[in-house]
KOLDREN-201790 format. One record per residue (C-alpha): x, y, z; residue in one letter. Coordinates in steps of 0.001 Angstrom, whole numbers, plus 524288, in hexadecimal, padded with zeros to 5 digits. Layout:
# KOLDREN-201790
XYZa...
//
This chain:
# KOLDREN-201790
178A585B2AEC3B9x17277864D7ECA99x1644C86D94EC744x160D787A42ECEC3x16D1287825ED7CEx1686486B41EDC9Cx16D7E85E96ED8EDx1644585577ED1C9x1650584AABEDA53x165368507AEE5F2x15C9684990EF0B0x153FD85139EF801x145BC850C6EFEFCx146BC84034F0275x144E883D33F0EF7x150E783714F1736x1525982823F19AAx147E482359F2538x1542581D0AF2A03x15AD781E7AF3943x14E6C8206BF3ED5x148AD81B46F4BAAx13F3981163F49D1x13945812AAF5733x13B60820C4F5B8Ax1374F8257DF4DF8x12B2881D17F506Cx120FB82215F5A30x116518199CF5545x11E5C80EA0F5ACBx12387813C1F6739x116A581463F6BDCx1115C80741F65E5x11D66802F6F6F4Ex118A680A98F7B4Cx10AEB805ABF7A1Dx10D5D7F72FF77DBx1166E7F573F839Dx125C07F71CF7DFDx127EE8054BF829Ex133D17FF18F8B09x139BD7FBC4F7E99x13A7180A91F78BDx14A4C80CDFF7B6Bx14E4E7FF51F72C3x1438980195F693Fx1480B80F31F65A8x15712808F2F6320x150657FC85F5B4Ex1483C80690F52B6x1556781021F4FC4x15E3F80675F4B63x154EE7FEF8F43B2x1523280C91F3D33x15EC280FE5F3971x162E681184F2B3Bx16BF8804CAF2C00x15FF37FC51F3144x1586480168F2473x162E97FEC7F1B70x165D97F048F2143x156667EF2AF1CE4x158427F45AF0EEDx164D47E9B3F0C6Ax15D4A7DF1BF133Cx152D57E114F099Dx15AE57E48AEFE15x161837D723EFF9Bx1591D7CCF2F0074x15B3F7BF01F05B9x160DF7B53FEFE6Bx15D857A71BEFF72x16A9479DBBEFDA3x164FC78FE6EFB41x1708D78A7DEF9ACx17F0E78A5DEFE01x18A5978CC9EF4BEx18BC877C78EF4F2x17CCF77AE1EF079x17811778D1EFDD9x16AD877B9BF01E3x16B2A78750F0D32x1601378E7DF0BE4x167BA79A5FF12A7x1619C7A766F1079x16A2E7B41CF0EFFx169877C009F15B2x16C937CE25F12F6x1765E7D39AF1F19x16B077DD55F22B8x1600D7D462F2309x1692C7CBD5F2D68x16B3B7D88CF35B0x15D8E7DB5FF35E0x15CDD7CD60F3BA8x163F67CF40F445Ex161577DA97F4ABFx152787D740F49FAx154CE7C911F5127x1607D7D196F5A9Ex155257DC4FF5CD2x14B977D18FF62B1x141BF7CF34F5679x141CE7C116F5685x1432C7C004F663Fx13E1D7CB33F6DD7x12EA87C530F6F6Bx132D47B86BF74DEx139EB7B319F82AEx145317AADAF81FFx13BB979E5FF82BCx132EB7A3A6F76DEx12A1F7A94BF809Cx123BD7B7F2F7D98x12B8C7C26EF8100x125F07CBF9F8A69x11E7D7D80FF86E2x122367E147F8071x12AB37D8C4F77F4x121377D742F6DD4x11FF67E440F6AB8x12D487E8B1F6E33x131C37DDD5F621Bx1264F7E42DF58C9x12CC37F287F5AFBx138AA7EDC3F566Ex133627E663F4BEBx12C087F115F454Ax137D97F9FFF4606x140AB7EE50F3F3Ex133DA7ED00F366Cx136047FB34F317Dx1454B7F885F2D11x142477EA20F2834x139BC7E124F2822x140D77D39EF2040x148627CE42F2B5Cx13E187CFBAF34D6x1364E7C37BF2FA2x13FE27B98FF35A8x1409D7C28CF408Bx131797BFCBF419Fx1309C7B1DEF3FBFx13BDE7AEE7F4A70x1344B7B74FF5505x125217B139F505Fx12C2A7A3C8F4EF2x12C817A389F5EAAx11DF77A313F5DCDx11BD979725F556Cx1271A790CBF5B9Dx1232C790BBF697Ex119D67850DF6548x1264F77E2BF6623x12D7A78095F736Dx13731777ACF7147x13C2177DE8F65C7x138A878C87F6966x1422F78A4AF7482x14C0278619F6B0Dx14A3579018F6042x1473879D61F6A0Bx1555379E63F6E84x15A977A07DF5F44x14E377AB17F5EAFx1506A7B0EFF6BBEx160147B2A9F68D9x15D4B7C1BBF6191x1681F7BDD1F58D6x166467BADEF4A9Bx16F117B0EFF4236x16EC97AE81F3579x177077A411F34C3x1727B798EFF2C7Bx1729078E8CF3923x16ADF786B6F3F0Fx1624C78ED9F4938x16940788CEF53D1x1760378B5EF51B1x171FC79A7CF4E56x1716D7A4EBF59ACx163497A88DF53C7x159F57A418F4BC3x14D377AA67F435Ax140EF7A228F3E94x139FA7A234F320Ex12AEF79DA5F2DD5x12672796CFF2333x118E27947BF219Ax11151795BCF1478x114B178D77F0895x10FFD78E5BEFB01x10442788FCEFA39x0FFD678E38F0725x1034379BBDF0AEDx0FBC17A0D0F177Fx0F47779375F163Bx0FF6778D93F1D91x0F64578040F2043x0F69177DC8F12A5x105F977C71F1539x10C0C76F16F0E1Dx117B576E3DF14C7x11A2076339F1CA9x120D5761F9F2AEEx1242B750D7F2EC7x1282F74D76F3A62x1381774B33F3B7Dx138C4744FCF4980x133E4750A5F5189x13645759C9F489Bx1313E75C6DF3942x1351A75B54F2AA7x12E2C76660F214Dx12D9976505F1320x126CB76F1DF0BE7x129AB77DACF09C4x125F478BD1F0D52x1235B7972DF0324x126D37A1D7F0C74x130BB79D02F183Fx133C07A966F1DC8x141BA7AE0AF212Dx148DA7A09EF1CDDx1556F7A492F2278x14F187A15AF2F53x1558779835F3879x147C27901CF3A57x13A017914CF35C1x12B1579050F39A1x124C978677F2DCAx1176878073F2E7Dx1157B7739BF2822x10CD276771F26BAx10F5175DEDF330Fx10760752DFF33FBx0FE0A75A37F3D63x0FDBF76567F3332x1021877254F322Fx10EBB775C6F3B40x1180577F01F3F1Bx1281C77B5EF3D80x133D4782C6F4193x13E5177E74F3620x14C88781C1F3855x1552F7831AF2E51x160107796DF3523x15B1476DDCF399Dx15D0C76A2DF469Ex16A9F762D1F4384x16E9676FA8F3B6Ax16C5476BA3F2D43x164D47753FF23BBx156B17734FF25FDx14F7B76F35F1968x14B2C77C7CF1585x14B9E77DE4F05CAx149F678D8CF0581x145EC78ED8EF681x1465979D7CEF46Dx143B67ABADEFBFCx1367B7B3AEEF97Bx137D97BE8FEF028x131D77C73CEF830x12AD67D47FEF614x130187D948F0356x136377D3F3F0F7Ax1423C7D242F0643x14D907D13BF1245x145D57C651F16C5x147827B7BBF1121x13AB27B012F0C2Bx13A0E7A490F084Dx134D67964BF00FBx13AA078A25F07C2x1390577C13F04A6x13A1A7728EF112Fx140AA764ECF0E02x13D4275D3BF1B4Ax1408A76A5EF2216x14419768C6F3010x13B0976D92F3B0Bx134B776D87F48DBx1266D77052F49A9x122AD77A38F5150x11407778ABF5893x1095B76D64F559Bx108E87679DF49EDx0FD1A76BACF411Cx0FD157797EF49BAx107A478088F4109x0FFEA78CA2F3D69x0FC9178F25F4BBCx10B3478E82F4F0Dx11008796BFF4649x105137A06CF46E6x10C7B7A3BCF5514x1187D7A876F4B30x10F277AFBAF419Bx106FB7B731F4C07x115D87BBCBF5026x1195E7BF1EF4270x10BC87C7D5F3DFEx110877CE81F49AEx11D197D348F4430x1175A7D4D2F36F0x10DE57DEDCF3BC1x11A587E3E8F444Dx1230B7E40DF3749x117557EC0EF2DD7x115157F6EDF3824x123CD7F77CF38EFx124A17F98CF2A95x119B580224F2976x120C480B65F3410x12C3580CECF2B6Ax124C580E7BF1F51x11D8181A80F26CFx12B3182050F2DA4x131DF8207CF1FA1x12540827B6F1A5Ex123D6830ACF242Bx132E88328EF247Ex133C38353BF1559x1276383D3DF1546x12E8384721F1F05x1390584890F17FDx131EF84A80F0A1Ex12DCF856EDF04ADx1237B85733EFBE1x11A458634DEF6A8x124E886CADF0078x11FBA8645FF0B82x1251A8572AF1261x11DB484D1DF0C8Dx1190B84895F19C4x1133C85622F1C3Bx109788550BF105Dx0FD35852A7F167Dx0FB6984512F0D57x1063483EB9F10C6x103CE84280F1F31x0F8B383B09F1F5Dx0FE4D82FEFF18BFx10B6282E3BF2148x101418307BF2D09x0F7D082534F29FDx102A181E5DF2737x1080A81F61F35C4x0FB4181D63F3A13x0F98C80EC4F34AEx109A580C92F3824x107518106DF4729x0FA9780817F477Fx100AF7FD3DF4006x10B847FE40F4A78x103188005BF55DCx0FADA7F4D1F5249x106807EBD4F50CEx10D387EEF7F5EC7x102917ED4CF63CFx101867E1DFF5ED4x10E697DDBAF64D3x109B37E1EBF705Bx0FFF77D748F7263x109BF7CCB1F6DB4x112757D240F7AF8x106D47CF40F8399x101CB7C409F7CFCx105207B981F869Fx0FF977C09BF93DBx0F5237C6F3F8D2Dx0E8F77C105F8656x0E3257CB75F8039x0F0437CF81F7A45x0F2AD7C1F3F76A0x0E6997C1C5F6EFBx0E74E7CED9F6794x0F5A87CA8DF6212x0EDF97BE2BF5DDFx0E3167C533F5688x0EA687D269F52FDx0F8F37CCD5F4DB1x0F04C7C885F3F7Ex0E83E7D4F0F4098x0F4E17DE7FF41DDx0FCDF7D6F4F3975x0F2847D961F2E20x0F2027E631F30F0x0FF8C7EAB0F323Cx105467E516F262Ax0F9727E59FF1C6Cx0FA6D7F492F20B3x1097D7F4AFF1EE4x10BD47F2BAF0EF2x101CA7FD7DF0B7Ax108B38056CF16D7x115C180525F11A7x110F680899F0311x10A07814FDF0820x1170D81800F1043x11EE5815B0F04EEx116E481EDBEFCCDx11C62829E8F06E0x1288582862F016Bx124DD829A5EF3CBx12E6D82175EEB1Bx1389D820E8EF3E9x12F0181842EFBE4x12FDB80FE3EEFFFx13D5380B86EEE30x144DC8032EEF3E7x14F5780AACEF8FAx1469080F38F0513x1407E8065AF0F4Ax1316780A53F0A45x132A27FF30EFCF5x136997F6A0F0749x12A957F6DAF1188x123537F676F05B6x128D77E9ECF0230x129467E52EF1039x11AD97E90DF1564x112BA7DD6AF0DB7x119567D40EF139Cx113B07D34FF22D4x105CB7D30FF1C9Bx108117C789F1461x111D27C005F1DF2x10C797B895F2A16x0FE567B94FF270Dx0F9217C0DDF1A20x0EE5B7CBCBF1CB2x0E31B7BF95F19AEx0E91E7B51FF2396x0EBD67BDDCF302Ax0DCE97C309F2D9Fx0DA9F7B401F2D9Ax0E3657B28CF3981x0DB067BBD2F411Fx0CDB87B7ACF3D17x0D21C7AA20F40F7x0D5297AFBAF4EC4x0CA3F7B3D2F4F4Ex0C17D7A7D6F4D66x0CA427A1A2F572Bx0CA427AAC3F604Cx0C04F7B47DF5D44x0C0697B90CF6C4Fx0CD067BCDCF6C1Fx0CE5B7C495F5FB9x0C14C7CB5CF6434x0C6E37D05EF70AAx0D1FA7D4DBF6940x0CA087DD7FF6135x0C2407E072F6C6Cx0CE5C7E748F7366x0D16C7EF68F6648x0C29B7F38AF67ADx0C44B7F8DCF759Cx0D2B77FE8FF71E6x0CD5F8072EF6833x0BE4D8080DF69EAx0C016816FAF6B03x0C741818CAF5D26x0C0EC81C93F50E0x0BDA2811B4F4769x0C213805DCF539Bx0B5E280220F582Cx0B0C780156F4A41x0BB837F89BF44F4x0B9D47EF4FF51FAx0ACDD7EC19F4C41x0B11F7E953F3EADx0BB857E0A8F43C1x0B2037D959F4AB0x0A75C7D7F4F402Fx0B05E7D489F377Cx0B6B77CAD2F3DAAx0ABFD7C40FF42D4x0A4FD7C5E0F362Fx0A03A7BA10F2C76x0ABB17C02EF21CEx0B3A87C22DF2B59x0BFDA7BD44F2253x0BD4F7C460F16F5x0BD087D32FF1F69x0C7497CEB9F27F3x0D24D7D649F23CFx0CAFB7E2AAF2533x0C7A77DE3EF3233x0D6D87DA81F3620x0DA137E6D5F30B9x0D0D37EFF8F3917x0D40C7E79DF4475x0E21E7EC44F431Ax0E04F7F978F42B0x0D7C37F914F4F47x0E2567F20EF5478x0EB637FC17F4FE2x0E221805D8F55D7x0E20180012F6234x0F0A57FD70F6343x0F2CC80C90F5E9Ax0EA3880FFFF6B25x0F56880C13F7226x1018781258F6C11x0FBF081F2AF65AAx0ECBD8210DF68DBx0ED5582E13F609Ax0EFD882365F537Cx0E79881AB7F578Cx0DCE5824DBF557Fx0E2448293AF49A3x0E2F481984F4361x0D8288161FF4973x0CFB38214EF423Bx0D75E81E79F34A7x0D6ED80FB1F3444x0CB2480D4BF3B7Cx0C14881808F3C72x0C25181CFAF2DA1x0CA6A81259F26E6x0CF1881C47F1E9Ex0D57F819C8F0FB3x0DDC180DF0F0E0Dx0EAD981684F08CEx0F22781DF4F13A2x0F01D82C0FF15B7x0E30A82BB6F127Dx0DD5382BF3F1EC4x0D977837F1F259Fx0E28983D68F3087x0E2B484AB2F3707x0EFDE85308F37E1x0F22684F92F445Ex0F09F841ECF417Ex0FA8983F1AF3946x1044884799F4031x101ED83FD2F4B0Ax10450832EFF4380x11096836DAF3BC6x117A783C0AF4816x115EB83117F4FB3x11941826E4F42F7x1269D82F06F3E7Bx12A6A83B7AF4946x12DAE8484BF40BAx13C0A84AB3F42BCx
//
């Protein structure tokens, strides 16, 4: 059927797939976030990562590894108990090339020993490119690289274990971890009556020889096709950390009773689960009765890569707005041409280039942690701060990104329904918003020294931007205040975005102006685009977060 000459369902005015793109060239924000924090060297192989991780067969491998979700198979087809979970073929690939790619091994030496700089960072740019195509398989990926850091309170079995990480080569063969030519570690930490109270934990650990027997269970054991696990439990001397295989050492199935997989909202490639432990094999890992400050090594590691994994997913929220807004008429003009949604898509790429800026830099002090004091203590103190910031900022990102799009942004056949999904999920895992502002007012009644000279530094950075030197003193009152828990997320929050600030001083002073005058100075409205930004201004900010073509 046909009306005027034109057929009825003839598709016109929608913008093209945001699909064979370059992740890294088509990202200038990031190029010079790499520049500044030390990984300039690594521009050639980080333009190649970022194309074929943008291409259109990378983005579809992400749509059927979320369409098809894992499958937990309790049993075999004689009634035995396996507790084997089942993979879409995509999700495996992404595996694999993640773990071939270096995400699990690039930040640590052959002995478990830090990589050198600029390894740290040269890891994060890769992450937050995979972070923009998707973001499931990436949690085992996580765990096995922060696992290192729990696990070198155990050198014996570090030296054992580091080989199977080291290797770049996933298996997902259901083996025991030493017959396998890799291996990937899980965590499982809060139970049901607990949650982020993990002291009020009532699973028990007794001692089996030199080793341990756990009884008790987990209501979230992350990635349980994992080839081992980080568990706390109740030893005798209290609360302690466990690595759990799921072979015991003479290669029978580890008492592991996996009793279902989380229904997630997001995060659907990925497997969570409950698990029941039956006299559960497993080594300890550190002192007994000092299991949160082992494993806090592996959770500093893995608020890293959250932050890492929400600025990556706010950058492709932004590139498919600004994409689809230049390729959208509206009113005889491109949508992104109306001066509205200008300033929208351009306060948009103002909070994804800080976010971004804030989190390599980050990464940055992680690389020159271990020869550097200063550095050392600003991951310390900043990794909670960032973290907060970065992926409370990402959900409500995301939305206002997929509002661009209209209500194509709203189904699920584009990748916009499925950020939206994904984003809550870094703010809630590894520390909710309330316990990393705990975490960092604890630091500081530690070590209030440290965390002072910290903030210190960010004063001097940016003493000469509008709105800095007035947000260094509200940190400081606040913090040091009699209420000081009550105000502290606005405090972690402002101590962020002079962080961001700072760290933007570095890759693109002309932003850091620009952020540090609509974040700090006149903390404008709390919806995007409603801050005020001069022509200029936001030309500056689109071409630099998606290049006209």
């Amino acid at each position: 059927m046909t009306v005027s000459g034109r057929s009825t369902h003839e598709v016109f005015n929608q913008s093209p797939p945001y699909v064979d793109v370059d992740l890294f060239g088509l990202d200038l924000p990031l190029q010079t976030a790499v520049a500044a924090n030390g990984a300039a060297s690594d521009a050639v192989a980080l333009s190649a990562f970022g194309k074929h991780w943008g291409t259109a067969m990378m983005f579809d491998r992400a749509r059927l590894a979320n369409e098809h979700k894992p499958v937990l198979k309790a049993f075999d087809a004689q009634g035995f108990r396996q507790d084997f979970v089942e993979f879409h073929p995509s999700y495996q690939r992404f595996m694999t090339e993640s773990i071939e790619a270096g995400m699990t091994a690039m930040t640590w030496n052959a002995d478990g020993k830090r990589a050198e700089a600029p390894s740290e960072v040269a890891r994060a740019v890769r992450y937050y490119m995979v972070a923009q195509i998707e973001n499931g398989h990436m949690c085992p990926v996580t765990m096995t690289r922060a696992a290192i850091g729990a696990l070198a309170a155990n050198p014996a079995l570090l030296s054992q274990v580091m080989p199977k990480i080291a290797s770049r080569q996933y298996d997902p063969s259901f083996a025991p971890w030493t017959e396998k030519s890799g291996m990937t570690i899980g965590m499982g930490m809060t139970e049901k009556q607990g949650g982020t109270d993990v002291r009020a934990n009532t699973t028990l650990a007794e001692p089996f020889g030199d080793d341990y027997l756990i009884t008790g269970h987990k209501w979230f054991m992350s990635a349980p096709m994992c080839d081992a696990f980080l568990v706390l439990a109740q030893a005798q001397g209290g609360l302690t950390c466990f690595l759990m295989p799921r072979f015991t050492p003479d290669g029978a199935l580890n008492e592991l009773r996996f009793q279902r997989l989380k229904n997630k909202l997001g995060n659907a490639s990925n497997a969570s689960s409950e698990v029941e432990f039956d006299n559960a094999f497993a080594w300890r890992v550190g002192e007994e009765g000092k299991g949160v400050r082992t494993i806090i090594e592996m959770v500093q590691l893995t608020r890293l890569d959250c932050a890492i994994s929400s600025a990556g997913m706010m950058r492709m929220a932004l590139a498919q707005a600004i994409s689809h807004t230049r390729h959208r008429t509206v009113f005889q003009r491109q949508l992104s041409d109306q001066p509205l949604m200008g300033t929208v898509l351009a306060d948009l790429a103002l909070e994804s280039e800080a976010a971004l800026a804030v989190t390599m830099r980050l990464c940055r002090s992680y690389d020159r942690a271990s020869t550097d004091p200063h550095e050392a203590a600003r991951a310390r103190t900043l990794t909670p701060v960032v973290k907060y910031w970065v992926c409370k900022t990402a959900p409500g990102f995301v939305y206002e990104a997929m509002e661009c799009l209209g209500g194509n942004g709203y189904v699920e056949d584009g990748v916009l329904a499925r950020l939206y999904r994904e984003a809550p999920v870094n703010a809630i895992w590894e520390g909710s918003g309330n316990v990393v502002c705990l975490d960092l007012l604890r630091a500081l009644a530690r070590d209030g020294e440290v965390a002072g000279a910290v903030l210190e530094a960010l004063a001097r950075q940016t003493f000469d931007l509008p709105g800095c030197a007035e947000a260094v003193k509200f940190v400081a009152q606040v913090l040091a205040g009699p209420s000081h828990e009550a105000h502290a997320r606005a405090a972690v929050e402002r101590l962020a975005q002079l962080a961001a600030v700072a760290a933007l001083q570095e890759s693109a002073p002309d932003v850091a102006a620009i952020f540090a005058r609509a974040r700090l100075e006149n903390r404008c409205g709390r919806t995007y685009g409603a801050l005020e930004l001069d022509v200029n201004a936001t030309k500056l900010l689109l071409e630099r977060a998606l290049p006209a073509t």
